[in-house]
Biopython code that builds the backbone (N, CA, C, O; Angstrom):
import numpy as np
from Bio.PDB.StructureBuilder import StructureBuilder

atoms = [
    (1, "UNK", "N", (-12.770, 11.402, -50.467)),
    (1, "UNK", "CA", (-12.096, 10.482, -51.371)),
    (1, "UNK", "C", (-11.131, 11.267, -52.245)),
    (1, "UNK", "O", (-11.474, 12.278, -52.859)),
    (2, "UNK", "N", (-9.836, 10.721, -52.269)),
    (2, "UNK", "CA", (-8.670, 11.388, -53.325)),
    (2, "UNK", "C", (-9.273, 11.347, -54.544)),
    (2, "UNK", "O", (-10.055, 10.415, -54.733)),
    (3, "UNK", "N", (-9.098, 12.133, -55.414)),
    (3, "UNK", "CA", (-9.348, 11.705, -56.983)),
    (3, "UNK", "C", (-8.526, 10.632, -57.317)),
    (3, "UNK", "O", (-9.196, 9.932, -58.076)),
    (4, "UNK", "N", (-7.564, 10.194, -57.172)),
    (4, "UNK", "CA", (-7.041, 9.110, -57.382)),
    (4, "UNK", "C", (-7.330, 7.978, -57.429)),
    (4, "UNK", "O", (-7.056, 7.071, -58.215)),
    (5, "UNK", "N", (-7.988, 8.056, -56.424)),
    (5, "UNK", "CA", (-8.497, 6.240, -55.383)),
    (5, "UNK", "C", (-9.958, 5.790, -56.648)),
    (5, "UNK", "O", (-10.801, 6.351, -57.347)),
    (6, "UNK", "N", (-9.597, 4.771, -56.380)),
    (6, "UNK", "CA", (-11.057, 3.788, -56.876)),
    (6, "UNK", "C", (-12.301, 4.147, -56.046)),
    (6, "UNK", "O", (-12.298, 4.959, -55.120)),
    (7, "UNK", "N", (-13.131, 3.604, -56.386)),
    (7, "UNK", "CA", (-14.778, 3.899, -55.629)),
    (7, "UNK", "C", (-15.253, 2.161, -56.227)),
    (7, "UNK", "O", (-14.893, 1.408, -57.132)),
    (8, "UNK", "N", (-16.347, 2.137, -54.995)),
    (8, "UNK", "CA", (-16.259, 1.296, -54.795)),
    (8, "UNK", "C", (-18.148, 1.383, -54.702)),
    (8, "UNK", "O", (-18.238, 2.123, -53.723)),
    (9, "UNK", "N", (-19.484, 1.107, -55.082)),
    (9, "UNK", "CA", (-20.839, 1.679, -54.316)),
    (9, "UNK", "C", (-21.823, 0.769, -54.456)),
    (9, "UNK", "O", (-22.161, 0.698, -55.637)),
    (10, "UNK", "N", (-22.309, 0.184, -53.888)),
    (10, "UNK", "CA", (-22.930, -1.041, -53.269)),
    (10, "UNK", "C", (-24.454, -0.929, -54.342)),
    (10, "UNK", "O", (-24.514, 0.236, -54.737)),
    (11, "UNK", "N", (-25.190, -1.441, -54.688)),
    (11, "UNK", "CA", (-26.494, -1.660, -55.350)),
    (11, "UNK", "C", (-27.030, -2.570, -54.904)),
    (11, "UNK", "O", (-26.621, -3.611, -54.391)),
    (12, "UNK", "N", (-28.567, -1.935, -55.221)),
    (12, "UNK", "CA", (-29.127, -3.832, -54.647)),
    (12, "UNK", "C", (-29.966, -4.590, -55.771)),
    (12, "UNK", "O", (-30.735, -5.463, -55.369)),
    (13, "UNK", "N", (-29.877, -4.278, -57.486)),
    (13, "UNK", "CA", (-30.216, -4.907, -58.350)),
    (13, "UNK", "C", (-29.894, -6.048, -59.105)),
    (13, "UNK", "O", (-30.523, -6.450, -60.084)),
    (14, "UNK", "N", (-28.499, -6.751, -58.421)),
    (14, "UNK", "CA", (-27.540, -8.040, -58.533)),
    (14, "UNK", "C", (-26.838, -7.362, -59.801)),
    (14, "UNK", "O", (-25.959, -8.046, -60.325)),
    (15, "UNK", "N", (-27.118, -6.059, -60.389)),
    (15, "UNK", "CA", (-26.051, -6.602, -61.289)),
    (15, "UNK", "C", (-24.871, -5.334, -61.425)),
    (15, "UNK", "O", (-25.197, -4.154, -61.301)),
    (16, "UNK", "N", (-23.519, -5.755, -61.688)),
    (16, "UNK", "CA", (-22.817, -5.087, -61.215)),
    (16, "UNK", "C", (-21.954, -4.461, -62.897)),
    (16, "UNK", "O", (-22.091, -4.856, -64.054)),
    (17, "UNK", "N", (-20.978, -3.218, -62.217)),
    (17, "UNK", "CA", (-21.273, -2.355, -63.274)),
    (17, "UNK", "C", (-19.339, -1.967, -63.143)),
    (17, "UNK", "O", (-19.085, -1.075, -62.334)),
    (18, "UNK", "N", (-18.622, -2.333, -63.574)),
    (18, "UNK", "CA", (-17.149, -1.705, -63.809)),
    (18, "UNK", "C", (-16.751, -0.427, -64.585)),
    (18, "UNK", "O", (-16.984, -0.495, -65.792)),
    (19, "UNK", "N", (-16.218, 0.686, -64.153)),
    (19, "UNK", "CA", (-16.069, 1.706, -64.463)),
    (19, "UNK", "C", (-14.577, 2.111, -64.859)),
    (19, "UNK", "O", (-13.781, 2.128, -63.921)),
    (20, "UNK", "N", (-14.050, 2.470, -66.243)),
    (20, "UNK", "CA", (-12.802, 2.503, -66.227)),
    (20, "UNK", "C", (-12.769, 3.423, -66.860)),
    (20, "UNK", "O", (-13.520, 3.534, -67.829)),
    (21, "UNK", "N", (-11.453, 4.847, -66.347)),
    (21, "UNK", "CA", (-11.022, 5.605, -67.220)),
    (21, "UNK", "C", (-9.999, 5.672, -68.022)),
    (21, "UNK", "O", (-9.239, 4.704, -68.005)),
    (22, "UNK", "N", (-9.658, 6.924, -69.030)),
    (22, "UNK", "CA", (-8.797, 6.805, -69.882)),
    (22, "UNK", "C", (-7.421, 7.089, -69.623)),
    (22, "UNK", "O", (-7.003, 7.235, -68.474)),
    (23, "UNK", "N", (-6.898, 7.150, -70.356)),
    (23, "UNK", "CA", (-5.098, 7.102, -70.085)),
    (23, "UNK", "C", (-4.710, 8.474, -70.169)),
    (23, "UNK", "O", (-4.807, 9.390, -70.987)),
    (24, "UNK", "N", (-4.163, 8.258, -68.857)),
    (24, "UNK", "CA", (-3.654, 9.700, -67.853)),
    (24, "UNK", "C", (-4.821, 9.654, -66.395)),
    (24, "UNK", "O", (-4.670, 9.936, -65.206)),
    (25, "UNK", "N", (-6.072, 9.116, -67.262)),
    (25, "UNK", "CA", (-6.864, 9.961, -65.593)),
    (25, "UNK", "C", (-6.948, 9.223, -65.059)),
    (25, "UNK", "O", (-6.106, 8.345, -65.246)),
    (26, "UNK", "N", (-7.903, 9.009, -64.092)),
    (26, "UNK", "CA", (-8.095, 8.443, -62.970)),
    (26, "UNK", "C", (-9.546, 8.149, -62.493)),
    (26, "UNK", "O", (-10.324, 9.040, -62.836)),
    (27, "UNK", "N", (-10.069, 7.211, -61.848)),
    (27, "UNK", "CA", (-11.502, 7.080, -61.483)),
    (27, "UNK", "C", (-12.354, 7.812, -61.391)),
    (27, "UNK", "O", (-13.524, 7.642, -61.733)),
    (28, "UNK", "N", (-11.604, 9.227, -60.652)),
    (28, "UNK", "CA", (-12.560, 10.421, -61.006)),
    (28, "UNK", "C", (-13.463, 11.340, -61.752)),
    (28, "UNK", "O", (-14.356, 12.157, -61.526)),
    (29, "UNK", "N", (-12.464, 10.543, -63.277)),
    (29, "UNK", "CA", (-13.247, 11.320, -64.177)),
    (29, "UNK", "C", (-14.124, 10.812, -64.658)),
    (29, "UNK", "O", (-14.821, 11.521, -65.384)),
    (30, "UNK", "N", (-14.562, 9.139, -64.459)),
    (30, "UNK", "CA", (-15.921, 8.571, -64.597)),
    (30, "UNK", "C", (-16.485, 8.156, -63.321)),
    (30, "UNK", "O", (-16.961, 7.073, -62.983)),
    (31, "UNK", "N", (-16.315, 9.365, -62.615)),
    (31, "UNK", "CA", (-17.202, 8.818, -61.298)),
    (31, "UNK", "C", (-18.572, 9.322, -61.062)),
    (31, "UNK", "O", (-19.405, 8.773, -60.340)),
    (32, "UNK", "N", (-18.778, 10.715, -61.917)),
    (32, "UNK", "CA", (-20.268, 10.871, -62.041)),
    (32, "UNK", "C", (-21.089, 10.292, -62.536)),
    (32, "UNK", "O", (-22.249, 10.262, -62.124)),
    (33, "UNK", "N", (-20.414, 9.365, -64.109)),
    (33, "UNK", "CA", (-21.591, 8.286, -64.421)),
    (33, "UNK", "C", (-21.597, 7.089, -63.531)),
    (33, "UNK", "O", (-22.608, 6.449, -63.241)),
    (34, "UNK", "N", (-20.402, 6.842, -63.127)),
    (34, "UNK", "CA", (-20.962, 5.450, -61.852)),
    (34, "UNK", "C", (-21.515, 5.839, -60.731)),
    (34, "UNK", "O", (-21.887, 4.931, -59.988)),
    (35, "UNK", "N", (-21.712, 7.137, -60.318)),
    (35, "UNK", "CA", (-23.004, 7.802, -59.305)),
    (35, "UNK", "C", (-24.228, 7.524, -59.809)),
    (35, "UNK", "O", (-25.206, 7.184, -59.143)),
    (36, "UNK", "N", (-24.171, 7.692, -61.196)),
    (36, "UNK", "CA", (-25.402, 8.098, -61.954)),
    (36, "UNK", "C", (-26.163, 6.443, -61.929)),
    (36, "UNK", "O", (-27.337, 6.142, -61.718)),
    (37, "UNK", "N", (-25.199, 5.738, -62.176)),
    (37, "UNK", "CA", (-25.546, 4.025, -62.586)),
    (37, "UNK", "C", (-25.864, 3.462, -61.230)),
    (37, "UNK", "O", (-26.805, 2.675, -61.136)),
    (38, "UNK", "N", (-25.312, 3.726, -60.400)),
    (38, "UNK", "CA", (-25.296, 3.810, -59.201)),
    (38, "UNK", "C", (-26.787, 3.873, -58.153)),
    (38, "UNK", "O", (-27.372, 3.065, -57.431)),
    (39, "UNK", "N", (-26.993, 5.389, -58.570)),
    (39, "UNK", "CA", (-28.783, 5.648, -58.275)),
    (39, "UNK", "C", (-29.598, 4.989, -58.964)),
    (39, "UNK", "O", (-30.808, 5.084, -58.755)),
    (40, "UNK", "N", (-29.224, 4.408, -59.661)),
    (40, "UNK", "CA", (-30.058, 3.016, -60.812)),
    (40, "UNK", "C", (-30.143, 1.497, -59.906)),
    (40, "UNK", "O", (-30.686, 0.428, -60.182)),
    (41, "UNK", "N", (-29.487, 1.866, -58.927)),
    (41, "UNK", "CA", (-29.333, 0.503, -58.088)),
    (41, "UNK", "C", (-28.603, -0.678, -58.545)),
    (41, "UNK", "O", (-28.783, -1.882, -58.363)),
    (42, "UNK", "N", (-27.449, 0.215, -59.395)),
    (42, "UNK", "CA", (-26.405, -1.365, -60.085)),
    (42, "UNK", "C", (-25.028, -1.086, -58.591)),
    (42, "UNK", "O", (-24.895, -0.070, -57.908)),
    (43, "UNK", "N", (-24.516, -1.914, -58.543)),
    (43, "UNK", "CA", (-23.096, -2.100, -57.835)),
    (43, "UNK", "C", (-22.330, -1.158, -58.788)),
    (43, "UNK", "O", (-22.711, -1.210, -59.957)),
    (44, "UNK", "N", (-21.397, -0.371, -58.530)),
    (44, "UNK", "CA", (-20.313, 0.092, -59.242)),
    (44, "UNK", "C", (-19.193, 0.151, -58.555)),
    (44, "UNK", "O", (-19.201, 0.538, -57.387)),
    (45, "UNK", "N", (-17.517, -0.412, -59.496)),
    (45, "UNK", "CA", (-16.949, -0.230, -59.085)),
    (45, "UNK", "C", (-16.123, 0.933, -59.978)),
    (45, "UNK", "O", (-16.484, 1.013, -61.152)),
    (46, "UNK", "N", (-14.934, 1.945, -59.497)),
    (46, "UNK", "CA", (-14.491, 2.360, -60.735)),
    (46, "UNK", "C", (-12.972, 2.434, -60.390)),
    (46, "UNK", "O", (-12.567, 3.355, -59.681)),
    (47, "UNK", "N", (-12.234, 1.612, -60.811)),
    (47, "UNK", "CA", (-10.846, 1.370, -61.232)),
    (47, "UNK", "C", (-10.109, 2.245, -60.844)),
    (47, "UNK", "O", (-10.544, 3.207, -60.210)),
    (48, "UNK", "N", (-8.774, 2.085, -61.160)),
    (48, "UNK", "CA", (-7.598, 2.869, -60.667)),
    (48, "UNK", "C", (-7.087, 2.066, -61.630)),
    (48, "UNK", "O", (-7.505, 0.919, -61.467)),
    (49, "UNK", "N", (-6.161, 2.195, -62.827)),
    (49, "UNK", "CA", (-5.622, 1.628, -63.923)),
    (49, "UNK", "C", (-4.117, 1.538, -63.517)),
    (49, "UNK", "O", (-3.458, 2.511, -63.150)),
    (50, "UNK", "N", (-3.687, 0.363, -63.615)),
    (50, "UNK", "CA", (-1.851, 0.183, -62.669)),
    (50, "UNK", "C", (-1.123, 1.682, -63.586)),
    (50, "UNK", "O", (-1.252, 2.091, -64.740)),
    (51, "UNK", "N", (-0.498, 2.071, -62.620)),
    (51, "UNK", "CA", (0.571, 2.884, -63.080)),
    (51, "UNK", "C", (-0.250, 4.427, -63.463)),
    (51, "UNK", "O", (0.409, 5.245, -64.104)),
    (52, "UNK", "N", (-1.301, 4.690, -63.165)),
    (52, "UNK", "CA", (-2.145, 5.534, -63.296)),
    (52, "UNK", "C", (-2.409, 6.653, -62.163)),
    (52, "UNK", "O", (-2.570, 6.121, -61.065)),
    (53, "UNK", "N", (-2.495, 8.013, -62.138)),
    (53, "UNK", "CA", (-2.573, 8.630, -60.851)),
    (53, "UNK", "C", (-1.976, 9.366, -59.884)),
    (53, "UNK", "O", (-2.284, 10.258, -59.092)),
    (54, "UNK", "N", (-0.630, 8.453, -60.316)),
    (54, "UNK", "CA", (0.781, 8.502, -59.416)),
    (54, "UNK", "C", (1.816, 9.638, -60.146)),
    (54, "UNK", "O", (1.849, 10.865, -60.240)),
    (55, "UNK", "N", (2.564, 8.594, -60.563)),
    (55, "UNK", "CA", (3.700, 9.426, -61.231)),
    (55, "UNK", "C", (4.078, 9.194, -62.402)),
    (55, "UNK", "O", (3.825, 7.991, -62.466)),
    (56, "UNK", "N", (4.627, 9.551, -63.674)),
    (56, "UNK", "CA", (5.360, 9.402, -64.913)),
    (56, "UNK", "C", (5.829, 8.197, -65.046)),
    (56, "UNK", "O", (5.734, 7.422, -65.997)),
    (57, "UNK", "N", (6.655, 8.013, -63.421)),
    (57, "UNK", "CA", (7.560, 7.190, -63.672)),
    (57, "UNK", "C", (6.856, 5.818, -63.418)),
    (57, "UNK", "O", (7.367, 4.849, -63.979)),
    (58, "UNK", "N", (5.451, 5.554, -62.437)),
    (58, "UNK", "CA", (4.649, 4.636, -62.237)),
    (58, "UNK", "C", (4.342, 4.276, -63.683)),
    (58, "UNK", "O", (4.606, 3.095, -63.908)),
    (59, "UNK", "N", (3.775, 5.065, -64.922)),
    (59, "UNK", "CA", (3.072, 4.774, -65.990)),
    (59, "UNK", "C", (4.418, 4.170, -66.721)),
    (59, "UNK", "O", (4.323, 2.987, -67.048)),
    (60, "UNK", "N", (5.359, 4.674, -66.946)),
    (60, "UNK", "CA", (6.724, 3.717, -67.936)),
    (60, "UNK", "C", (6.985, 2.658, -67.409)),
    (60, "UNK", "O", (7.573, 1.703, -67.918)),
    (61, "UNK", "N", (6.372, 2.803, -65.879)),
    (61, "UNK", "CA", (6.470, 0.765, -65.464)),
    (61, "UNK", "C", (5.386, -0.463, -65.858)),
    (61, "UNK", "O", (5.336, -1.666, -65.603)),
    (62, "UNK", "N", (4.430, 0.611, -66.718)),
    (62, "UNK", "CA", (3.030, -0.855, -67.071)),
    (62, "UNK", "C", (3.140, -0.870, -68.225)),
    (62, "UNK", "O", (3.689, 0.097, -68.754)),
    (63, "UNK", "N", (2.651, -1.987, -69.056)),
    (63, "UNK", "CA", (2.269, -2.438, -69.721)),
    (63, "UNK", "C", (0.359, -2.760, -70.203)),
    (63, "UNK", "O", (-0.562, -3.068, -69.446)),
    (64, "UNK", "N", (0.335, -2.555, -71.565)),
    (64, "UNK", "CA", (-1.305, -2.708, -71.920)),
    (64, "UNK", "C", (-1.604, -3.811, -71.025)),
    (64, "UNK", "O", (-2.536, -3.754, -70.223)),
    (65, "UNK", "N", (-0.815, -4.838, -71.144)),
    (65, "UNK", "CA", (-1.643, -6.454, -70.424)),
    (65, "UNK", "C", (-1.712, -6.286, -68.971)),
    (65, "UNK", "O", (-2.302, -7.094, -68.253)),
    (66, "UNK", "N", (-1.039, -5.111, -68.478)),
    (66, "UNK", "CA", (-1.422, -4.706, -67.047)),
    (66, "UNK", "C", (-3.237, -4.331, -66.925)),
    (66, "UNK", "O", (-4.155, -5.004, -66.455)),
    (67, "UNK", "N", (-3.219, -2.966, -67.573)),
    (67, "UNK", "CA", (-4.496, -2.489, -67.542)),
    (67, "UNK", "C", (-5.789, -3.645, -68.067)),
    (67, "UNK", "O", (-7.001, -3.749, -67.879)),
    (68, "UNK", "N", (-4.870, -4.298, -68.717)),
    (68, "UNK", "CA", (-6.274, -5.180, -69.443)),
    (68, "UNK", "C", (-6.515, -6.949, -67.764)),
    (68, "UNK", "O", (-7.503, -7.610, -67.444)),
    (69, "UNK", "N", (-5.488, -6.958, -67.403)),
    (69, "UNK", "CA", (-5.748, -7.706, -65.886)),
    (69, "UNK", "C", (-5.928, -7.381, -65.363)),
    (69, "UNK", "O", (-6.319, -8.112, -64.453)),
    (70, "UNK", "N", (-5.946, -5.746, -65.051)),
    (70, "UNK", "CA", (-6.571, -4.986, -63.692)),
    (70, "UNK", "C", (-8.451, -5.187, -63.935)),
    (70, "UNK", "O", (-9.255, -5.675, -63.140)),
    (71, "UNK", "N", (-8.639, -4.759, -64.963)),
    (71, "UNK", "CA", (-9.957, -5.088, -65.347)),
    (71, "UNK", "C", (-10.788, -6.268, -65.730)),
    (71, "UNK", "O", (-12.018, -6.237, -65.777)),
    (72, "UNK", "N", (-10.035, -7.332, -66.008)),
    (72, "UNK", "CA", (-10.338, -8.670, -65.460)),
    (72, "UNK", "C", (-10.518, -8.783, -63.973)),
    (72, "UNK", "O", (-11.664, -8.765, -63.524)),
    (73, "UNK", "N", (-9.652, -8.880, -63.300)),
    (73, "UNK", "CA", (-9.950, -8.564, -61.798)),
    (73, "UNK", "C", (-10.623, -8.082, -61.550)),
    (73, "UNK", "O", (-11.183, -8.632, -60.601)),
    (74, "UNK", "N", (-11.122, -7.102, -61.852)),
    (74, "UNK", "CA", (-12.186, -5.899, -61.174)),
    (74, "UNK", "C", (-13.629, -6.961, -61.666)),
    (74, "UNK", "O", (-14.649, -6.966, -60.978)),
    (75, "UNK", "N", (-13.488, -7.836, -62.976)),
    (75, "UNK", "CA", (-14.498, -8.208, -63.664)),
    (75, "UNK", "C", (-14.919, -9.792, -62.543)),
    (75, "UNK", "O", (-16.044, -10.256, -62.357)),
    (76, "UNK", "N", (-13.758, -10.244, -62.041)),
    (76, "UNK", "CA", (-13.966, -11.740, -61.360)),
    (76, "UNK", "C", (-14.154, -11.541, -59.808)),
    (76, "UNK", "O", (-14.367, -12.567, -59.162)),
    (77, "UNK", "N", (-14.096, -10.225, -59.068)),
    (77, "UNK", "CA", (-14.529, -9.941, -57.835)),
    (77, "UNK", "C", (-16.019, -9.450, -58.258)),
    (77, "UNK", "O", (-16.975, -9.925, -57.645)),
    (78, "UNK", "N", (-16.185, -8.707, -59.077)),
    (78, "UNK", "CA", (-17.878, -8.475, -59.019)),
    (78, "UNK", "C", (-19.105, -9.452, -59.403)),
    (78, "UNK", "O", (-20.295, -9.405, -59.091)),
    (79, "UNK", "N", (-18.344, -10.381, -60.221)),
    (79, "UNK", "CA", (-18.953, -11.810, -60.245)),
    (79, "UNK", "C", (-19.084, -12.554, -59.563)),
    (79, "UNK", "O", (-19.710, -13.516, -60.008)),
    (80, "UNK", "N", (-18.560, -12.672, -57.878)),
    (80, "UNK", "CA", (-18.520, -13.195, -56.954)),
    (80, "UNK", "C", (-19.938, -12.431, -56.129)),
    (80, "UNK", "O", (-20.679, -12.932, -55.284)),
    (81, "UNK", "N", (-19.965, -11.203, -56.673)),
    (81, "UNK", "CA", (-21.490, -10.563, -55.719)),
    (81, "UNK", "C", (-22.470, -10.190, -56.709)),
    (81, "UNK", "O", (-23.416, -9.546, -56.256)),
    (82, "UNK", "N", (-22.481, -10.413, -57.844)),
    (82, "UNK", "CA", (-23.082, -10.014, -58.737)),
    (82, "UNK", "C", (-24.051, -10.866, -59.561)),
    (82, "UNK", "O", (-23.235, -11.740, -59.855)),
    (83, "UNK", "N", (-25.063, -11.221, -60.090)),
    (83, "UNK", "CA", (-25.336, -12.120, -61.033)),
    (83, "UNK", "C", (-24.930, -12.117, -62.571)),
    (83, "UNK", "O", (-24.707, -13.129, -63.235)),
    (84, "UNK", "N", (-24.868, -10.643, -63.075)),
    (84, "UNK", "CA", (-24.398, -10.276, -63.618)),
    (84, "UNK", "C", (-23.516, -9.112, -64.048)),
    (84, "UNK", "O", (-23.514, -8.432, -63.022)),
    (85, "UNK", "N", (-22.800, -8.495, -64.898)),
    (85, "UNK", "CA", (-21.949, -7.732, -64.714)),
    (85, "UNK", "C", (-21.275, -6.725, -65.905)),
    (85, "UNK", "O", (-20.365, -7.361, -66.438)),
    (86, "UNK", "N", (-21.388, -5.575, -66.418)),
    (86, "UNK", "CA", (-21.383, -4.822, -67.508)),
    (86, "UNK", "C", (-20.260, -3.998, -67.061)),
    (86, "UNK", "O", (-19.971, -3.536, -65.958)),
    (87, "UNK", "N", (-19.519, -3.917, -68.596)),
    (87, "UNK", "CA", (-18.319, -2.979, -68.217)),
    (87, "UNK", "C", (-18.390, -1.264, -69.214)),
    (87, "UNK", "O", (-19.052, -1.113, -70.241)),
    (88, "UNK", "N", (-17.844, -0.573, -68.792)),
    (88, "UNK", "CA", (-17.976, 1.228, -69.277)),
    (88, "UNK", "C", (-16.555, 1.657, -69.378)),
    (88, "UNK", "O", (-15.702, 1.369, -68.537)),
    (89, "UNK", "N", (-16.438, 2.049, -69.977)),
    (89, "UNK", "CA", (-14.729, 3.017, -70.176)),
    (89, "UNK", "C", (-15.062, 3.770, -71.282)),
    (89, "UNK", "O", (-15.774, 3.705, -72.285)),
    (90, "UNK", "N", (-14.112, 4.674, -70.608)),
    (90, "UNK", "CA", (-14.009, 6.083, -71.642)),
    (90, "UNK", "C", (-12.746, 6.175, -71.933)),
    (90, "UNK", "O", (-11.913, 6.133, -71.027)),
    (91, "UNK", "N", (-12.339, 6.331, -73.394)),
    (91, "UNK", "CA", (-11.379, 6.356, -74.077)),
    (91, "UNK", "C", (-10.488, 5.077, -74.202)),
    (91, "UNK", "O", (-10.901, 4.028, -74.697)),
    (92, "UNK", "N", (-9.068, 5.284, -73.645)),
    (92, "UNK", "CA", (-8.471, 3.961, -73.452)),
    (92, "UNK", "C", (-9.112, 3.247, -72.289)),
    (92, "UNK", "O", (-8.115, 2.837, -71.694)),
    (93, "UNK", "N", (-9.912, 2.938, -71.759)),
    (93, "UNK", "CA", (-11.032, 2.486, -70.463)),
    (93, "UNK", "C", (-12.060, 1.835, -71.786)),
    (93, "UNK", "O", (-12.345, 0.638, -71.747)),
    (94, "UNK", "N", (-12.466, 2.523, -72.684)),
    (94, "UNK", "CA", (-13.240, 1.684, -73.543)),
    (94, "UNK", "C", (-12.633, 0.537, -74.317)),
    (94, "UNK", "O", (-13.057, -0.617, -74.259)),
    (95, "UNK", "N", (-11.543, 0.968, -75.093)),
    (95, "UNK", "CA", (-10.595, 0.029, -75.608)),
    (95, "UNK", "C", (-10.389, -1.260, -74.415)),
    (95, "UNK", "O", (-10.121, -2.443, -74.624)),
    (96, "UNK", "N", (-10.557, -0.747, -73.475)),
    (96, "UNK", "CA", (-10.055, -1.888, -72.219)),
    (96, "UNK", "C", (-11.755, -2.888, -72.447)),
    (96, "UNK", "O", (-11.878, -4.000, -72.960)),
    (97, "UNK", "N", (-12.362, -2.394, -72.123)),
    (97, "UNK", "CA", (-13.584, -2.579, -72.093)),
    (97, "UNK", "C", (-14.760, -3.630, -73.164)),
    (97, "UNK", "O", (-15.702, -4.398, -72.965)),
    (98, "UNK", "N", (-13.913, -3.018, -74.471)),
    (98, "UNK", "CA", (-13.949, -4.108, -75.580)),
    (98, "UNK", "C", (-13.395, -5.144, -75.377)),
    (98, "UNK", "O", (-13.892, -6.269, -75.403)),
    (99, "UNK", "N", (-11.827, -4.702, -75.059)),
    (99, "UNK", "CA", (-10.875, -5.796, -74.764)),
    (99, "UNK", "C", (-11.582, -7.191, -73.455)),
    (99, "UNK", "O", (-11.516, -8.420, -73.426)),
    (100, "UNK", "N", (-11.941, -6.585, -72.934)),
    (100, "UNK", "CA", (-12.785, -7.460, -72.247)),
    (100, "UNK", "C", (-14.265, -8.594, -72.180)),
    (100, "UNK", "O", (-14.536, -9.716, -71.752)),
    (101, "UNK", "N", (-14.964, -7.417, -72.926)),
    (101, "UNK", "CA", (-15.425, -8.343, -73.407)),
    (101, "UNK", "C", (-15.657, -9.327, -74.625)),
    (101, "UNK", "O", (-16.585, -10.131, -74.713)),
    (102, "UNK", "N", (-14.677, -9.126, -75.524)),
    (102, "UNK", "CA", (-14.234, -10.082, -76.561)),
    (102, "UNK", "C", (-13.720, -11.180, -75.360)),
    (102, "UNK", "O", (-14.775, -11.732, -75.047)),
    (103, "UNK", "N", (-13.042, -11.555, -74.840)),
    (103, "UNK", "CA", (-12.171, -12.063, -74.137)),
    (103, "UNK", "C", (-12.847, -12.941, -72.983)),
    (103, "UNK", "O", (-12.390, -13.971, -72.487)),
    (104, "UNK", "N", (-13.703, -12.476, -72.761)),
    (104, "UNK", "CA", (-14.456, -13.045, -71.356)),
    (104, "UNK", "C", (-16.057, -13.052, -71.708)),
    (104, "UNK", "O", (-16.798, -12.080, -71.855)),
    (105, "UNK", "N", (-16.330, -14.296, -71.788)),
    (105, "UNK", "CA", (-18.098, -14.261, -72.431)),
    (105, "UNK", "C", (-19.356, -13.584, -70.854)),
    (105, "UNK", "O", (-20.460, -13.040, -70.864)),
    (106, "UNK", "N", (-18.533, -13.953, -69.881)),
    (106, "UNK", "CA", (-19.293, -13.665, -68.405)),
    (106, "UNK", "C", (-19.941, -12.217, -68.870)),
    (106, "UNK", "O", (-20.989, -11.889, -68.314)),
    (107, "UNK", "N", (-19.414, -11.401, -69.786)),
    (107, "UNK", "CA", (-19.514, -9.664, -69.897)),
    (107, "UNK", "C", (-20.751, -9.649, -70.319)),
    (107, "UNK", "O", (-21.026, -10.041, -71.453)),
    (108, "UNK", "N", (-21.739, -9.163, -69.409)),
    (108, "UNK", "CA", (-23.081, -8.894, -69.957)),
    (108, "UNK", "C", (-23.370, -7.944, -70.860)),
    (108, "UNK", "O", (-24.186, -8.183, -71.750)),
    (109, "UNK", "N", (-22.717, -6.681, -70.756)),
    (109, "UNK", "CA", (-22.597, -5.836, -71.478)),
    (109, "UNK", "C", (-21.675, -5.201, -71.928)),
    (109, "UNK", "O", (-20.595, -5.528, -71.435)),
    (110, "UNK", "N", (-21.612, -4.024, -73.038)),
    (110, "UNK", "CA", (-20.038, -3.422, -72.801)),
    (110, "UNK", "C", (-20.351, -1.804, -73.505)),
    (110, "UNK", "O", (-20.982, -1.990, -74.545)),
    (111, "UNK", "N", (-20.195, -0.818, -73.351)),
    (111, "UNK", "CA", (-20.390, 0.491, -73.163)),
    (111, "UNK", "C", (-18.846, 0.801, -73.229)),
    (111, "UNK", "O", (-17.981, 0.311, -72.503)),
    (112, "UNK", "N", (-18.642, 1.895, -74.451)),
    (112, "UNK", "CA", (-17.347, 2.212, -74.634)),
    (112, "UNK", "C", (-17.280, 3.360, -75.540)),
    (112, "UNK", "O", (-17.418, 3.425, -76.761)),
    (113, "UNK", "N", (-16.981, 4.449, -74.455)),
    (113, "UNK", "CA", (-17.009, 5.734, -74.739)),
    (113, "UNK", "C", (-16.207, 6.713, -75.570)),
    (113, "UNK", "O", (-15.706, 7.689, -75.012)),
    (114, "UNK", "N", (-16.092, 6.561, -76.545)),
    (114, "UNK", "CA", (-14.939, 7.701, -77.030)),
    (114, "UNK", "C", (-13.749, 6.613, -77.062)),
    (114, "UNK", "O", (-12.993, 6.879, -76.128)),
    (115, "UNK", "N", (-13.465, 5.910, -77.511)),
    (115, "UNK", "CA", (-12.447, 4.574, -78.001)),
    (115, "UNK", "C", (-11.487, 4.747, -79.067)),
    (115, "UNK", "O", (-11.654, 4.386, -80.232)),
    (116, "UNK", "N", (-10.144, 5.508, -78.438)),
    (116, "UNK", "CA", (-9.579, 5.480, -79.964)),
    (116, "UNK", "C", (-9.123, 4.684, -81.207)),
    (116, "UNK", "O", (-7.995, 4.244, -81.431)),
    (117, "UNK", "N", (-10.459, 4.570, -82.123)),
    (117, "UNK", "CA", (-10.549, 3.060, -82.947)),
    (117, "UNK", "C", (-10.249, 4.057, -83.853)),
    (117, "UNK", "O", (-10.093, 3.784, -85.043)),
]
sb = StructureBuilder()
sb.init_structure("model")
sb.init_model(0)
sb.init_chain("A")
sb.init_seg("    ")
for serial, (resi, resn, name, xyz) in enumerate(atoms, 1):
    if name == "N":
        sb.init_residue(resn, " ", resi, " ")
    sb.init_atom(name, np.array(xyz, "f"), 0.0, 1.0, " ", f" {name:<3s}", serial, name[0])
structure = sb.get_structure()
C-alpha cells in the first residue's frame, strides 16, 4: 500500500470506525491506530483528505468544506455496513472530526487528537 492511499479493514463487531489525518499528511500517519482499532474488531476506514498527498498545487485547489464532505462520505458509506460508527482525527482530522460530529447526530463517538483549538 502507497502511503498515500486510504485503507480500508473489515471488522466483525458492527461498529465502524473513520480515521482522518492532519493537514499535509496522509492516511498513513494514522494507520497504526486504525490497525490497532482494527484488532479490536471495529471496521476501519482511513481517509485520504481531497487535495492531500499529491501535490501543492492539488492542496490550493480545496477548500475546508471539501475535507469536511470527504468525511461525511466516508461517515454515510460506513453506515450502510455498520450499526454504528465513531470518528478519530489527529490534528486538522480532529477539527474535521468535531466538525462532524456537531453536524451529524448518526456520530456515535468522536476522538480528536491534538486539534488546533
Amino acid at each position: 500500500m502507497a502511503a498515500g492511499e486510504p485503507f480500508e479493514l473489515d471488522g466483525d463487531n458492527g461498529v465502524g470506525v473513520i480515521c482522518s489525518h492532519g493537514f499535509t499528511g496522509t492516511p498513513q500517519s494514522i494507520r497504526y491506530l486504525g490497525d490497532r482499532v482494527h484488532e479490536a474488531g471495529f471496521t476501519v476506514r482511513g481517509l485520504r483528505l481531497p487535495g492531500h498527498g499529491t501535490s501543492l498545487e492539488d492542496l490550493d485547489r480545496v477548500r475546508w468544506q471539501d475535507w469536511a464532505d470527504a468525511v461525511e462520505r466516508e461517515l454515510d458509506a460506513l453506515l450502510q455496513r455498520c450499526d454504528r460508527v465513531a470518528v478519530v482525527g489527529q490534528s486538522l482530522g480532529g477539527l474535521l472530526a468535531l466538525h462532524l460530529a456537531a453536524n451529524r447526530p448518526e456520530v456515535a463517538a468522536v476522538a480528536s487528537l491534538a486539534a488546533p483549538l
